[in-house]
Every structure is written in C-alpha cells, then in structure tokens.
C-alpha positions as CSV (number, residue, x, y, z in Angstrom):
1,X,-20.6,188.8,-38.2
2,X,-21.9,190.6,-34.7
3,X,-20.0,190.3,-31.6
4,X,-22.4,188.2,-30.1
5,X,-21.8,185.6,-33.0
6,X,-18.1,185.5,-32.3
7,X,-17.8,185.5,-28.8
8,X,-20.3,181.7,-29.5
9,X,-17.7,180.7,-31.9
10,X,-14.7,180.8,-29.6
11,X,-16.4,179.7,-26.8
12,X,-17.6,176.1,-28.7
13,X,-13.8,176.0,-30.0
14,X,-12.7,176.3,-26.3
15,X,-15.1,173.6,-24.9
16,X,-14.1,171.1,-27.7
17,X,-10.4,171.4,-26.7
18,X,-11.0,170.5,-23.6
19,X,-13.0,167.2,-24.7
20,X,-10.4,166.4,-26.5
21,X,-7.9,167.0,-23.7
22,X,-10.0,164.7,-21.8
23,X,-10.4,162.2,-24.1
24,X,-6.6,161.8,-24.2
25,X,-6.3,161.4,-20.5
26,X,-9.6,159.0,-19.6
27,X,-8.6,156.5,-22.5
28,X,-5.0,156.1,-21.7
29,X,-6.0,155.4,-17.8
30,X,-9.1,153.0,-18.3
31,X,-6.7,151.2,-20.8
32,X,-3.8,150.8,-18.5
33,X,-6.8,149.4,-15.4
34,X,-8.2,147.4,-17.8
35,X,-4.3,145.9,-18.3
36,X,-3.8,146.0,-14.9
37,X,-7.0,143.6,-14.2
38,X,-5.7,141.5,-17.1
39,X,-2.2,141.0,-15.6
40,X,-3.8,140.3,-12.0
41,X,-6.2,138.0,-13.3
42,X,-3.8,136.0,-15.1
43,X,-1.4,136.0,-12.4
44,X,-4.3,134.5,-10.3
45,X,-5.0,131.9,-12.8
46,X,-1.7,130.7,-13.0
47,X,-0.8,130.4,-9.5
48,X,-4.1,128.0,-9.2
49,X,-2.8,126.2,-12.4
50,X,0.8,126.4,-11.6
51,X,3.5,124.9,-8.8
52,X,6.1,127.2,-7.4
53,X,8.9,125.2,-9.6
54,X,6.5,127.2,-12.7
55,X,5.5,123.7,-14.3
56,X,1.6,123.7,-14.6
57,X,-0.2,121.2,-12.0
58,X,-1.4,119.0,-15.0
59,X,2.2,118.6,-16.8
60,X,3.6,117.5,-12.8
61,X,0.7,115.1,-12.4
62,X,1.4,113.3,-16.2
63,X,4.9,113.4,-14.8
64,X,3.8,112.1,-11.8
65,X,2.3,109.4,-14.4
66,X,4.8,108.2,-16.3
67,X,7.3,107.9,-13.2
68,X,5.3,105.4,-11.7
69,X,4.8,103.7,-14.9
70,X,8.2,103.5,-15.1
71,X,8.6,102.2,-11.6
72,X,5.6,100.0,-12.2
73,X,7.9,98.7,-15.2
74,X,10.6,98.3,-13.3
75,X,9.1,96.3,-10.6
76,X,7.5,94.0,-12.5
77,X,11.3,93.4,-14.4
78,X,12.6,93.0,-11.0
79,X,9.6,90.4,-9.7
80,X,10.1,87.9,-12.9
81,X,14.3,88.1,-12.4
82,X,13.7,86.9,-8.3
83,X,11.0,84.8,-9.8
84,X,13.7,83.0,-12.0
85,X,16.9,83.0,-9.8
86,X,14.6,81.6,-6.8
87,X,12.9,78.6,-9.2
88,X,16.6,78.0,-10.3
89,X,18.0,77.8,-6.4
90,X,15.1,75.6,-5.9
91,X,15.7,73.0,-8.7
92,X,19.4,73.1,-7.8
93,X,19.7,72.7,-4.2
94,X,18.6,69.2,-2.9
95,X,17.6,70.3,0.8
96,X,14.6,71.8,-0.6
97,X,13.6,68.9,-3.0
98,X,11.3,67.3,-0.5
99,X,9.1,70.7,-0.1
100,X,10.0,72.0,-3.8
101,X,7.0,71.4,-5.3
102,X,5.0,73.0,-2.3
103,X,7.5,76.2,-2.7
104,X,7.0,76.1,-5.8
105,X,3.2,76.9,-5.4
106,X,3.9,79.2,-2.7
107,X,5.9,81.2,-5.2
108,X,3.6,81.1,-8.0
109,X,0.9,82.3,-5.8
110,X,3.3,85.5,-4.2
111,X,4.3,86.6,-7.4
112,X,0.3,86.9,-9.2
113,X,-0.2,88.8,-6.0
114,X,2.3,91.0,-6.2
115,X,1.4,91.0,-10.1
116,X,-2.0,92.3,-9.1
117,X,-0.6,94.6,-6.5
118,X,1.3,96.8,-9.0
119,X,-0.9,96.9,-11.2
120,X,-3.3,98.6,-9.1
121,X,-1.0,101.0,-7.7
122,X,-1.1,104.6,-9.2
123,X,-0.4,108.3,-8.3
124,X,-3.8,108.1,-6.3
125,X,-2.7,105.1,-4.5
126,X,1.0,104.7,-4.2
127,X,0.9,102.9,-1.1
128,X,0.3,99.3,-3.6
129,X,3.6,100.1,-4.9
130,X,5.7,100.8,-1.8
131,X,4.3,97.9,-0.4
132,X,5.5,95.7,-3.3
133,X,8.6,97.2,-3.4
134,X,8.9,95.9,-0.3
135,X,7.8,92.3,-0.5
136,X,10.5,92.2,-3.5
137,X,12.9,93.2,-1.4
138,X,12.0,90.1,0.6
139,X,11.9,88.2,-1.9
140,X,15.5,88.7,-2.2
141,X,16.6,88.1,1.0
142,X,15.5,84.4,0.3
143,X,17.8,83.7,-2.1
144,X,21.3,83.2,-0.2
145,X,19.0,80.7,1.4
146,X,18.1,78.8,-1.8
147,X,21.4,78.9,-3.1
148,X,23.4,78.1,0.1
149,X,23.0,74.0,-1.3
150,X,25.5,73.4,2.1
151,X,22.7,75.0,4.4
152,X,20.3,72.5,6.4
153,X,16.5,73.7,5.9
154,X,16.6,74.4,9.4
155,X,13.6,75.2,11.8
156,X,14.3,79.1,11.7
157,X,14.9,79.2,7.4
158,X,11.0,77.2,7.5
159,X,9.3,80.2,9.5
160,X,11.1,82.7,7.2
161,X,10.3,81.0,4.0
162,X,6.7,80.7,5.0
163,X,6.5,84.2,6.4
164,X,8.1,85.6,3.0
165,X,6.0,83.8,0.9
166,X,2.6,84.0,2.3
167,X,0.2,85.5,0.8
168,X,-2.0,88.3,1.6
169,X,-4.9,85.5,1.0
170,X,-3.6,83.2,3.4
171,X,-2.8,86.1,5.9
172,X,-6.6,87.4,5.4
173,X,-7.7,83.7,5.9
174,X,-5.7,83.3,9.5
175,X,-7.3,86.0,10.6
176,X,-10.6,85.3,9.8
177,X,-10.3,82.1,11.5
178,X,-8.8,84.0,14.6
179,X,-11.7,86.8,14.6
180,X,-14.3,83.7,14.3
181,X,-12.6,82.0,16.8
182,X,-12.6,85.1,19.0
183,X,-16.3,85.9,18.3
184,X,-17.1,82.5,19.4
185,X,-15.4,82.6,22.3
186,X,-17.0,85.7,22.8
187,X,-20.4,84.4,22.2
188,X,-19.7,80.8,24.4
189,X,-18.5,83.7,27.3
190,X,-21.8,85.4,27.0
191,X,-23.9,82.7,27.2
192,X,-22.4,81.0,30.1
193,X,-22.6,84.8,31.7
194,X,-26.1,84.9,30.7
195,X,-27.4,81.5,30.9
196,X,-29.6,81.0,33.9
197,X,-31.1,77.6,36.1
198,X,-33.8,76.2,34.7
199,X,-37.0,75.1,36.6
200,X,-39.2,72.4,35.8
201,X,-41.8,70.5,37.9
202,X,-42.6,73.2,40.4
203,X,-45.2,72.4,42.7
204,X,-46.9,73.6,45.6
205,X,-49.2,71.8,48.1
206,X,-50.9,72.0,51.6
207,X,-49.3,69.5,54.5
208,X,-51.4,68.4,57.3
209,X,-49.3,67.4,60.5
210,X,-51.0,65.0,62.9
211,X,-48.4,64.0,65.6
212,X,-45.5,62.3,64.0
213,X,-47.0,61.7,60.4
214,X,-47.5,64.3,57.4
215,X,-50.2,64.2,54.8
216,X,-50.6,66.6,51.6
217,X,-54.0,68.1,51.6
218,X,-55.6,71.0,49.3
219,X,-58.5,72.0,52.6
220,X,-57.2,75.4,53.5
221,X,-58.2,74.7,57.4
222,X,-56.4,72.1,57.8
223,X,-53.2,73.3,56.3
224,X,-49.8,73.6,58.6
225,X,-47.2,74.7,56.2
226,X,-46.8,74.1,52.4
227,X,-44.5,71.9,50.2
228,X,-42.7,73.5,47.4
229,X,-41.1,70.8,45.3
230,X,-39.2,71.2,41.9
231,X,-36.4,70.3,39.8
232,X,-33.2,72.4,38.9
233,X,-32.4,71.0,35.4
234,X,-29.4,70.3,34.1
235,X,-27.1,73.3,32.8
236,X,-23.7,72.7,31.6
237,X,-23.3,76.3,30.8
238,X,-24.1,77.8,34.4
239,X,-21.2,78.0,36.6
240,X,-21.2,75.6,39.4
241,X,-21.7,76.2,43.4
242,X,-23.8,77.1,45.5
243,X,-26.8,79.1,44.1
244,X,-29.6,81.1,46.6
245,X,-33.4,80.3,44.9
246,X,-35.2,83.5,45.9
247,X,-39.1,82.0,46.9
248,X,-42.2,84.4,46.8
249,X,-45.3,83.0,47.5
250,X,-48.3,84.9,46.8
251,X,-51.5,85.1,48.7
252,X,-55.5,85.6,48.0
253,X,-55.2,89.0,48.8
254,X,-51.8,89.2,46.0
255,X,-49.4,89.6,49.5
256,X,-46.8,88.6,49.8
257,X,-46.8,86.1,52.6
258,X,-43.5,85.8,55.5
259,X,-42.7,83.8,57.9
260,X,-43.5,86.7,60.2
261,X,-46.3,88.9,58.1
262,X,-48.2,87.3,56.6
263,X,-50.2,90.4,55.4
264,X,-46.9,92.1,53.5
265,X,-48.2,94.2,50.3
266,X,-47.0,92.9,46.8
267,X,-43.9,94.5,46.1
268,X,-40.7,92.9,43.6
269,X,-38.6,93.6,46.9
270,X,-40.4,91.5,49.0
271,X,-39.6,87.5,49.4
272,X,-40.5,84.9,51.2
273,X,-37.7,83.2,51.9
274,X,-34.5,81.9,50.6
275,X,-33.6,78.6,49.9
276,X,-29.8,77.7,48.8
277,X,-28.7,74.5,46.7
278,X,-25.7,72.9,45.7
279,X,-25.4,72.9,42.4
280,X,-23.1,70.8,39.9
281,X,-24.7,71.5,36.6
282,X,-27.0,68.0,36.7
283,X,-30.5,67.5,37.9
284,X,-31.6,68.5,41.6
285,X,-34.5,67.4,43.1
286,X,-35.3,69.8,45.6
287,X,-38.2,70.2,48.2
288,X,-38.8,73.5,51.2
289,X,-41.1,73.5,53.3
290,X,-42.9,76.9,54.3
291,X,-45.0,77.8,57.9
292,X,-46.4,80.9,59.1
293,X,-48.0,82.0,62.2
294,X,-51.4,83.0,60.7
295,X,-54.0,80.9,58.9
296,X,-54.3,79.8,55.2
297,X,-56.8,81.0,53.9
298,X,-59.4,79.4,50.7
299,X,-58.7,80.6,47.7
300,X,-55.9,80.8,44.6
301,X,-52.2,81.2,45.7
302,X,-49.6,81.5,43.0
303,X,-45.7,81.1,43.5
304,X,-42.4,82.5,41.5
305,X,-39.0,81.4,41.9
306,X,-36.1,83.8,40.9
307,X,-32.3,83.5,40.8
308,X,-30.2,86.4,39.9
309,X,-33.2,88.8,39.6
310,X,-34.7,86.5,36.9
311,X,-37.7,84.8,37.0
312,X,-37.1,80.8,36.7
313,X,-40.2,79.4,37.9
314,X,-44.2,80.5,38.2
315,X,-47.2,78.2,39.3
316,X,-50.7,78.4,41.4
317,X,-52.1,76.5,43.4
318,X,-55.9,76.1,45.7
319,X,-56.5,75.6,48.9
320,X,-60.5,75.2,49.3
C-alpha cells in the first residue's frame, strides 16, 4: 500500500467518527424539543379543557347536570308536599269554605306553573329554578294561614293569598290591560293635542252700503267691504276657549290684501286679519266683515282660514 493510500484511509476513518459523534448529540437534542413541544402542547390543551380544581370542563358541566336534576327533583317533591298540606288546611278550616273552591283553582293553576317552570330550568337557565324556589317558599308561608282554623280571613290574609297565588298568566294579563289602557290614554292625549277646528260653510261675498241698509252684491265697483261667513263645527276633542281664526284673503294679483296695503306680496307670514271666537266645542255660526281703503278689483279672489298654523278652511270667490 503507498503512503498516499494510507494517509486516505485514516482520514475517511476520522471523518466518520465525527458523524457518528454528531449523530449522538443532534438526536438526543431534537428528541428532547420534540418532548418539550409535546409536554407544552398538552399542558395548553389541558388548561383549555381543564378548571383550576384539575376536573375537565365537561365532567364540571355533567356535574353541573345532575345537581340541578337533583334540585329539580327536589323541588318538584317539595311543590306536591305544600300542594297537599295547603288542600288539607283548606278542606279543614271553615273560614275558607266559602272561597275554597276558588282557592282551590287558584292553587291548581300555581302549582302547573311552577310545574312548567322547573321543568324548563337548566344549567343554561338557572334563573327558572331560583325563581321557583322562591314562589315555594311562598307557598309556605300560606300555610299557618290555612291551618290557623281560629284566624278571621281578614282583609290583609285576602291580598296575601291572592298575591301568593297569582299566576304569572294573570300577572301578564294585568299588565296588558294596564299598557292598553296606557296606550289608549296615550292615543285619546294625542288626538285631543292634535285635533284641530273644523270649518264648514265658508263663504265670501261683496256688501254694498247705501246709507243705513246693506246689500250682498258680486259687481266689483260697487263693493264696500266683504262678508266672510262660516261655521266652526262641533269638536269634543278640542280644548275649549277662546281660539284666534287667522283670515288671509287673496287678491287678483295672488296679494295678500290688509286693511292698510292692499298690494302686500303673497307670503305664509302675511294675514289679513284676526278674528277670535268663543269656543265651547258645539257649532258657531260666525260672520267678519273686511274693508280696505283701495278698490276691489274684477276678477277671482280666493280665501284660507288657519288656526294653529293649520289650514281649516279654503274657498274663492268673483267679483265681476
């Protein structure tokens, strides 16, 4: 063998020592991360999975489970013992013979609610159960009542029988009747806030003066003032009083005419006048009388009648 042959030999015998000397120290260390990762990630799933007392989150809620079905049990036990003790005070104290048969109802119809009640309660809803527990407890408090045979059926004993056995159904039903009520009243209110006069019969003509007598006339020339005449219908609703009947009459030209200008542009601030009437909720007749300095004019006039910023009334009229 040359020297150059040897000197290969020990060098591949070198370099495979130290793969194995690797080797042995990469496993060990990727197996031992590998662990670690394990350990962490089962640490993480338990803590999700488990309480702090170490029982898992689905053995406390089956707990959880069966101790209300054992308090469910319970209850129902303890409904149908006050069911019978109370039935038995009832049947054995003459006081209440006159309104047994009533109680008696009144009874049957607490306990299938109660019934009901604790059935539906559960770990999701526990407040059914709590609030049973509690109507029982009621329940119990009427029986020194019932049994006391000495004991009137006194005013105060009615209110707390009635309160103790009524149910949620006849509770519901009150207020119903109040919120109806209420919403009526609410509705009446609004109306009667709302509700405005009502106009009928409005009419406008030209009046002719000659010395002490009046004549209506439709001839624009001959024209001194105009009659407005109309009818406030009957209202029960509106509030009584005096109300102001806001008058705008309307020219040829769409002015609005005044006492003083009679050539006023058209505007929804502009009136005419303002006439106010008495009114007691029944029928007024009513009748004004309007002048102006200038002359009518021929053509079509048109009138509107407002009270409370609503428009009640609208007509036209000619003078030729």
């Amino acid at each position: 063998m040359s020297e150059f042959e040897g000197n290969n030999s020990d060098q591949s015998s070198e370099d495979s020592g130290k793969k194995g000397s690797f080797g042995s120290i990469i496993f060990p260390v990727l197996f031992a991360i590998s662990f670690l990762a394990n350990c962490y990630l089962y640490y993480k799933y338990y803590k999700s999975t488990h309480g702090e007392n170490g029982i898992s989150y689905e053995q406390q809620y089956k707990d959880a489970v069966s101790k209300y079905n054992k308090e469910k049990t319970d209850l129902n036990n303890q409904l149908a013992d006050i069911k019978s003790q109370l039935e038995q005070a009832m049947q054995n104290n003459t006081n209440l013979l006159v309104d047994n048969t009533s109680l008696k109802e009144q009874l049957d119809q607490k306990t299938i609610q109660l019934a009901k009640k604790i059935k539906q309660a559960s770990v999701a809803n526990p407040k059914l159960l709590l609030e049973a527990k509690a109507e029982i407890e009621k329940l119990k408090s009427l029986q020194k009542v019932f049994e006391d045979k000495n004991a009137e059926l006194t005013q105060s004993n009615k209110e707390l029988i009635e309160k103790v056995l009524q149910t949620e159904t006849i509770a519901t039903d009150a207020q119903n009747k109040a919120k109806t009520l209420e919403e009526e009243k609410n509705i009446l209110d609004e109306k009667v806030k709302s509700s405005n006069l009502s106009i009928a019969d409005l009419k406008v003509t030209g009046v002719r003066v000659k010395g002490s007598k009046e004549e209506e006339t439709y001839k624009a020339r001959q024209t001194d003032k105009l009659k407005i005449s109309f009818s406030i219908l009957e209202n029960k609703l509106v509030e009584p009083g005096d109300k102001d009947i806001v008058v705008r009459l309307i020219g040829t030209n769409k002015e609005v005419l005044t006492e003083d200008n009679p050539t006023l542009s058209d505007t929804d601030k502009l009136s005419t006048l303002t006439k106010t009437i008495n009114y007691q909720n029944d029928l007024v007749k009513t009748t004004i009388f309007y002048t102006q300095k200038a002359n009518f004019k021929k053509g079509t006039y048109s009138i509107e009648l407002i009270h409370n910023d609503n428009l009640i009334g609208r007509a036209s009229f000619i003078l030729r």
